[in-house]
Structures are given as structure tokens and as C-alpha cells.
One Martini backbone bead per residue (centre of mass of N, CA, C, O) as a GRO file, in nm:
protein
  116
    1UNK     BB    1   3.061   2.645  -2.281
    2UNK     BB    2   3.288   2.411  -2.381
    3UNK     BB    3   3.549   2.198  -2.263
    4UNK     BB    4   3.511   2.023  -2.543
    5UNK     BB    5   3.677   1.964  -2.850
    6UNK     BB    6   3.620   1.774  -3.152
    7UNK     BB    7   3.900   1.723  -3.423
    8UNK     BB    8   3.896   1.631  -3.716
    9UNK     BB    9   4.173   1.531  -3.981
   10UNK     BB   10   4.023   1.261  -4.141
   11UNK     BB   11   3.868   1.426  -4.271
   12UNK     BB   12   3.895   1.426  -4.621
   13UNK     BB   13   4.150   1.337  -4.647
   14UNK     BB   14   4.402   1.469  -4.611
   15UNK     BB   15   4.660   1.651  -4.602
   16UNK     BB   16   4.886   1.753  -4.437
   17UNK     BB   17   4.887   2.047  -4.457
   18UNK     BB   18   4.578   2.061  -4.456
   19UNK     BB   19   4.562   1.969  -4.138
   20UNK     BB   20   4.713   2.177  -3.994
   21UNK     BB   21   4.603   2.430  -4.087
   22UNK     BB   22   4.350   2.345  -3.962
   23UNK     BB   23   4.474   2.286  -3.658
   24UNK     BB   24   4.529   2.598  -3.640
   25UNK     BB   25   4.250   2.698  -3.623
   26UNK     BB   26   4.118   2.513  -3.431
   27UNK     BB   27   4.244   2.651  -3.209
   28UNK     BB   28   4.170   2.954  -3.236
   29UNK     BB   29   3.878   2.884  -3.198
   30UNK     BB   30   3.890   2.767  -2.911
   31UNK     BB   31   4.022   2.985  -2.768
   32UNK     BB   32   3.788   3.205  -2.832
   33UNK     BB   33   3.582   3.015  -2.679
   34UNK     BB   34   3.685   2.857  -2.441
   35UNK     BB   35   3.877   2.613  -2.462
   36UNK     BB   36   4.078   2.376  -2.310
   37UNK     BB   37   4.008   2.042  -2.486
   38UNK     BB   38   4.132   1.883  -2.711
   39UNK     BB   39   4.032   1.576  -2.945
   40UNK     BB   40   4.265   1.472  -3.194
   41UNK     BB   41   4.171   1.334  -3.523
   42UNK     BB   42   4.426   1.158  -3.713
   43UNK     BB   43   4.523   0.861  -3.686
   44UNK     BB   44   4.697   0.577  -3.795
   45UNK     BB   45   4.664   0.381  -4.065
   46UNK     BB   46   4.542   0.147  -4.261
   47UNK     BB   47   4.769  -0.035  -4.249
   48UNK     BB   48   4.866  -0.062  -3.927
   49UNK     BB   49   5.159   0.154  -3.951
   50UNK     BB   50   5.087   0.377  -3.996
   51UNK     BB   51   5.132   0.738  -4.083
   52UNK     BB   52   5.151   1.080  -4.166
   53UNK     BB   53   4.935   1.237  -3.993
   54UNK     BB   54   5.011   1.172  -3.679
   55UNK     BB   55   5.294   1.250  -3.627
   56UNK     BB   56   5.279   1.543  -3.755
   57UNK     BB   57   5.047   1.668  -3.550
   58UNK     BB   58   5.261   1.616  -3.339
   59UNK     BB   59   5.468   1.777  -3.402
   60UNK     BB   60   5.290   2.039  -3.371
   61UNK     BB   61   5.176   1.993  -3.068
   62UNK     BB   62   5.449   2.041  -2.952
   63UNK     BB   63   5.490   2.317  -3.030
   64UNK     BB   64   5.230   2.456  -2.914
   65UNK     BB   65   5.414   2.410  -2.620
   66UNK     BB   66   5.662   2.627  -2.724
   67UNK     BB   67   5.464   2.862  -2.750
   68UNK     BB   68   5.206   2.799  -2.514
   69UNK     BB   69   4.901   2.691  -2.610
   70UNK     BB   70   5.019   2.466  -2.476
   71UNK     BB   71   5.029   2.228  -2.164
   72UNK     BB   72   4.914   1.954  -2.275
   73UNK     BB   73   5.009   1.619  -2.400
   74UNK     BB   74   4.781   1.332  -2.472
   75UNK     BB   75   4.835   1.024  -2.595
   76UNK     BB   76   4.624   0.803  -2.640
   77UNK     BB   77   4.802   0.549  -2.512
   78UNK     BB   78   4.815   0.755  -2.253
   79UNK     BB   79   4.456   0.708  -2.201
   80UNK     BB   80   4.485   0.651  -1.854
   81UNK     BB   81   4.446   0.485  -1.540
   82UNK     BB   82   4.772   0.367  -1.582
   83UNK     BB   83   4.881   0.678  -1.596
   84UNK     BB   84   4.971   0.976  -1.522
   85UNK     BB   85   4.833   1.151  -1.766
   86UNK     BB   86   4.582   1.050  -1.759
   87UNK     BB   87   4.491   1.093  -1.416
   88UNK     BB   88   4.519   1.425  -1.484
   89UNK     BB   89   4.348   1.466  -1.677
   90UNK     BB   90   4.091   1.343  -1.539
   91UNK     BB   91   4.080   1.530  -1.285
   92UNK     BB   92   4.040   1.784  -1.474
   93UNK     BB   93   3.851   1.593  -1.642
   94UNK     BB   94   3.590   1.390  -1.518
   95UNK     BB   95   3.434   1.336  -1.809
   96UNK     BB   96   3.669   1.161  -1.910
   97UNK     BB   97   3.547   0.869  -1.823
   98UNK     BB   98   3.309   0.816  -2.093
   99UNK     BB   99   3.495   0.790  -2.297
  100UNK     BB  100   3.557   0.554  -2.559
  101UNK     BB  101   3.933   0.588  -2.520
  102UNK     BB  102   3.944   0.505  -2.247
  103UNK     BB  103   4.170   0.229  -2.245
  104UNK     BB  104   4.273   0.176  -2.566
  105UNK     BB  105   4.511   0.266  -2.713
  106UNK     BB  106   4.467   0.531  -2.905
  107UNK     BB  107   4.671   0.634  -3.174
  108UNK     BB  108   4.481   0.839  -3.340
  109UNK     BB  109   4.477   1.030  -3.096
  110UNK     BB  110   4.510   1.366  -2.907
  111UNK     BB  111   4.536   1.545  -2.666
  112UNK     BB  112   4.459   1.884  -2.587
  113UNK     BB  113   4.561   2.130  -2.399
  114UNK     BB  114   4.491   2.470  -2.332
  115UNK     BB  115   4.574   2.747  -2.261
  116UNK     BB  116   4.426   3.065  -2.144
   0.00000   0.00000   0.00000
């Protein structure tokens, strides 16, 4: 059972839907197979302004904290050794101090604990 799972949702340049979709398959995926925590990599727009697939992601994100699926949601900008919620990921989870997004405020991801 992998403790981690990393999934691309700018792969293929989805639309938002099409996104979504994937991302709420792939939650119910890692639930089945007893995954605690997924890596989701949504990107931030190749403008350097930001895309539409960021945001809409995080938002999809934030309901699955409302609905229970998820219990915590760290944005990669505060995947790090100096935030709260970065040292609290990082406790729980000591394999991701080798990530190679630690402390690079990286808008581009996501981590997402899933409930139990």
C-alpha cells in the first residue's frame, strides 16, 4: 500500500471538467486503496498569471474538506519548514522532507490528506 500518491491533472490539458472529474475518480481511487495522501499536481498557467485549473482544483479541494473526504489541504506555497501547516504535513508524513516541492512555494500543487 503506497502511503503517497501523485496525480497530474495538467496532463492532456484537461479542460476544468474534465479535471475535476479526474480528480474527484482519482480521490475515490486512493480511498479504495487505503491512500492517506495525494500529491495533486493542477499547475498555475503557463502566463506566469495564474490559469483557470488552479483555483477551480482548490475549490473542488476545499468542498472535499466540507463533504469529510478530505481532512487537510496544503497549498504548495505553504508546503514548507517554515509554515504551521507544512511542519504538521511533514510530521506526519517524515518521507516527504525528500519532495522536491519542500520550501519551493510551489503554486503549481496540492497535497490533500484524505480521511480514513
Amino acid at each position: 500500500m503506497a502511503l503517497v500518491r501523485v496525480i497530474n491533472l495538467e496532463l492532456g490539458l484537461p479542460t476544468v471538467d474534465e479535471a475535476r472529474r479526474r480528480l474527484l475518480a482519482q480521490i475515490q481511487a486512493a480511498r479504495r486503496d487505503k491512500v492517506r495522501l495525494l500529491k495533486v499536481i493542477h499547475g498555475w498557467g503557463s502566463s506566469g498569471q495564474g490559469g483557470t485549473l488552479g483555483p477551480a482544483i482548490r475549490k473542488s479541494l476545499r468542498l472535499r474538506l466540507k463533504e469529510g473526504t478530505a481532512v487537510r489541504i496544503v497549498p504548495g506555497e505553504r508546503f514548507s519548514t517554515d509554515t504551521l501547516e507544512g511542519r504538521e504535513l511533514l510530521s506526519r508524513y517524515p518521507s516527504l522532507r525528500s519532495d522536491c516541492d519542500l520550501n519551493r512555494a510551489n503554486p503549481g500543487i496540492t497535497w490533500v490528506e484524505l480521511a480514513p
